[in-house]
C-alpha positions as a Markdown table, in Angstrom:
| # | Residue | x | y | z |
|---|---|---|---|---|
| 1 | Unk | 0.5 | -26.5 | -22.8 |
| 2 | Unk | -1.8 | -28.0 | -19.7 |
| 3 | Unk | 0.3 | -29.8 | -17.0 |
| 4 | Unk | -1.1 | -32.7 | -17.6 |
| 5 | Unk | -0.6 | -32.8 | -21.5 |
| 6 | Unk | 3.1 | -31.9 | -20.8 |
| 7 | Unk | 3.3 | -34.7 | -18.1 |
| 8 | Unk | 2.1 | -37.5 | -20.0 |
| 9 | Unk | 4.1 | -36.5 | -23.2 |
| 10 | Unk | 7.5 | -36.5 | -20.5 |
| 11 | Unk | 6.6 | -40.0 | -19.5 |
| 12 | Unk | 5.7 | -41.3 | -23.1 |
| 13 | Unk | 9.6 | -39.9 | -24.6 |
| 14 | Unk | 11.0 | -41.8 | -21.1 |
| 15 | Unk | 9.5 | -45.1 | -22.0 |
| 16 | Unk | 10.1 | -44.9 | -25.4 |
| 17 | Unk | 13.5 | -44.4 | -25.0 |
| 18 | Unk | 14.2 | -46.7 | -22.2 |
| 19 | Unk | 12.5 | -49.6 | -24.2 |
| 20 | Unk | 14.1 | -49.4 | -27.7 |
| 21 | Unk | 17.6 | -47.9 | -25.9 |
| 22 | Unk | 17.2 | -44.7 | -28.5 |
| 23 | Unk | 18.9 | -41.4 | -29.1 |
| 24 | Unk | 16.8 | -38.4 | -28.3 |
| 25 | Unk | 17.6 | -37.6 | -31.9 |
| 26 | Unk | 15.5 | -40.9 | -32.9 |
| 27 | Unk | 12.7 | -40.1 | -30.0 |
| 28 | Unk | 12.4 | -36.5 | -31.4 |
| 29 | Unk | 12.0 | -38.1 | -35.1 |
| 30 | Unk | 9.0 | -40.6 | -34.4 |
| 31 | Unk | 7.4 | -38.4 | -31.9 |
| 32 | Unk | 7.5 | -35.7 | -34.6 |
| 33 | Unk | 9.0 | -33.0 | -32.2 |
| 34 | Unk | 12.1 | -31.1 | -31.8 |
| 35 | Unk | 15.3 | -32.5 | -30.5 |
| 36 | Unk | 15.3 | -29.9 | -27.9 |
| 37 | Unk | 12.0 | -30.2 | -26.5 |
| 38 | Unk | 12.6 | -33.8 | -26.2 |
| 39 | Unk | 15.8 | -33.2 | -24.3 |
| 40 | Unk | 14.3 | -30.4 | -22.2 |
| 41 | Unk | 10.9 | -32.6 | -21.3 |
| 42 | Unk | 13.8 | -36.1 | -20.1 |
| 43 | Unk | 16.1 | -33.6 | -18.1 |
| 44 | Unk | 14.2 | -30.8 | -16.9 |
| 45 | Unk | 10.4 | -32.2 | -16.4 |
| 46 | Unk | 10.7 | -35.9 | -16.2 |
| 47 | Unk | 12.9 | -36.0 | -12.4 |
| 48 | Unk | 9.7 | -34.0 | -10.9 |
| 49 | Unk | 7.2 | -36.4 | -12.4 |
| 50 | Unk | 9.0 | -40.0 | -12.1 |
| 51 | Unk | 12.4 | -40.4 | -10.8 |
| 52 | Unk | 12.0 | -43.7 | -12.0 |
| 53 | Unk | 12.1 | -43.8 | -14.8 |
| 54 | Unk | 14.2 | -40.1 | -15.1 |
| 55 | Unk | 17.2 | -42.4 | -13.7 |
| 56 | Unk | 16.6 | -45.3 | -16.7 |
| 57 | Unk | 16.5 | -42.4 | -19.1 |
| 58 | Unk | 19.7 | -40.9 | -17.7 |
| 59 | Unk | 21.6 | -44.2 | -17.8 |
| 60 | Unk | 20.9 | -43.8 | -22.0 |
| 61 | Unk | 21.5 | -40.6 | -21.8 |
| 62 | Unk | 25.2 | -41.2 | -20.4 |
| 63 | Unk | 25.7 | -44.2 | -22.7 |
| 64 | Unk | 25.1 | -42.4 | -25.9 |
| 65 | Unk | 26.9 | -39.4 | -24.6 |
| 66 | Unk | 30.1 | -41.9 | -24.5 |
| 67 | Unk | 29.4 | -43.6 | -27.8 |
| 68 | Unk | 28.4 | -40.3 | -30.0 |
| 69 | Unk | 32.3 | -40.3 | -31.1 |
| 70 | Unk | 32.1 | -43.7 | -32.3 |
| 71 | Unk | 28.5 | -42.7 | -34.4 |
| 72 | Unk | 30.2 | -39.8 | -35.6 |
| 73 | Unk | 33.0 | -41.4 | -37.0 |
| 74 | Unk | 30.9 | -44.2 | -38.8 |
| 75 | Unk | 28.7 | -41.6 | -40.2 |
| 76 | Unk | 31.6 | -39.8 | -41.5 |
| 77 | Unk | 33.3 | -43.2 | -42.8 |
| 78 | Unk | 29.7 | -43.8 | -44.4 |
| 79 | Unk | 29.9 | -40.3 | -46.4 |
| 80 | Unk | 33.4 | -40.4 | -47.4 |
| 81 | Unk | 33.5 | -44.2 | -48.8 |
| 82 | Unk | 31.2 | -42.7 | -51.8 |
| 83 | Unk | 33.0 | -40.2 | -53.0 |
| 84 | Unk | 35.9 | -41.2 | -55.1 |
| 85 | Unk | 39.5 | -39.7 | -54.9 |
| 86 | Unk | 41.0 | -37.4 | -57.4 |
């Protein structure tokens, strides 16, 4: 991939997630790329290019590190409440 390409792609995942306050999970979905490019590209590539915006994408980061237990158990509540009991 050309610098540039790569460069422009880290910046476009930042703003998206910055602006809709998105899982890298969500970014990876409507970009239509793996989850751990998308990660790599925010964490790895992104300081370099735009500190900036690297620090707005590391404060959602943070905050959906400390609320993936509470999405977890939702998502688990969501599965369970359609099966029925024996």
């Amino acid at each position: 991939m050309k610098f540039e390409e790569r460069r422009r792609r880290c910046i476009e995942f930042g703003l998206y997630m910055v602006q809709e306050q998105c899982t890298v999970r969500r970014v990876a979905e409507v970009k239509g790329i793996s989850k751990s490019t998308v990660h790599k590209d925010l964490t790895v590539f992104l300081p370099i290019w735009d500190s900036g915006l690297y620090k707005s994408v590391r404060r959602v980061l943070d905050r959906n590190k400390a609320e993936r237990h509470i999405r977890g158990g939702r998502a688990t509540r969501k599965k369970l409440k359609g099966k029925k009991k024996k």
